[in-house]
C-alpha positions as CSV (number, residue, x, y, z in Angstrom):
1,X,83.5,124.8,-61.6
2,X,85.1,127.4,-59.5
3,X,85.4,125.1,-56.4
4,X,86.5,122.5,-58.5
5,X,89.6,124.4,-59.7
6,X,90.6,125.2,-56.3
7,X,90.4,122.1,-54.7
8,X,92.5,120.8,-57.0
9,X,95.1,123.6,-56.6
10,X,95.0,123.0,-53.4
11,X,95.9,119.4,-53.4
12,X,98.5,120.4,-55.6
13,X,100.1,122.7,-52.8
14,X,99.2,120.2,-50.5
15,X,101.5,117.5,-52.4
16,X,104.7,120.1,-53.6
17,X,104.9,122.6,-51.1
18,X,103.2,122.5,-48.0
19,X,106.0,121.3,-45.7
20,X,107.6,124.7,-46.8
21,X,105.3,127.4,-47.5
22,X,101.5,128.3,-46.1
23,X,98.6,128.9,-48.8
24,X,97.1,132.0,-49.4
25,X,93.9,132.6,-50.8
26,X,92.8,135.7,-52.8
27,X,89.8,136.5,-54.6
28,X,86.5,138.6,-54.3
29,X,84.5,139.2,-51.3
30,X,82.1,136.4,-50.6
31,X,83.1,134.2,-53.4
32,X,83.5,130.7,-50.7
33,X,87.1,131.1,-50.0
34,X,86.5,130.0,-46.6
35,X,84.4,127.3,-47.8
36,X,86.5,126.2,-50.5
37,X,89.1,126.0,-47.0
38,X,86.9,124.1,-45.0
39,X,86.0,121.8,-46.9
40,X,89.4,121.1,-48.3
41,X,90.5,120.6,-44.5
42,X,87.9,117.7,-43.6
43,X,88.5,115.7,-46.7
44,X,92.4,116.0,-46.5
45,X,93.5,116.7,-42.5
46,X,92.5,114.6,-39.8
47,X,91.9,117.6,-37.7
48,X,91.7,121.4,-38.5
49,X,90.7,124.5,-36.7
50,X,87.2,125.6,-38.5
């Protein structure tokens, strides 16, 4: 559910305001930011630095 959420945020940044501002992401320790990142870059980026 978690991942879900922030995928979608993130295509929401994506669409508004990433031609102006970087994303952060904030939570816990090992909680799948960086996978939640990753996975986010493959399905929306033709290339990205993993």
């Amino acid at each position: 559910m978690f991942k879900r959420k922030a995928i979608e945020k993130l295509r929401e940044w994506k669409e508004k305001y990433s031609s102006k501002y970087a994303v952060l992401l904030q939570g816990a320790r090992r909680v799948g930011k960086s996978t939640i990142a990753e996975n986010f870059a493959e399905e929306n980026y033709k290339s990205y630095m993993g």
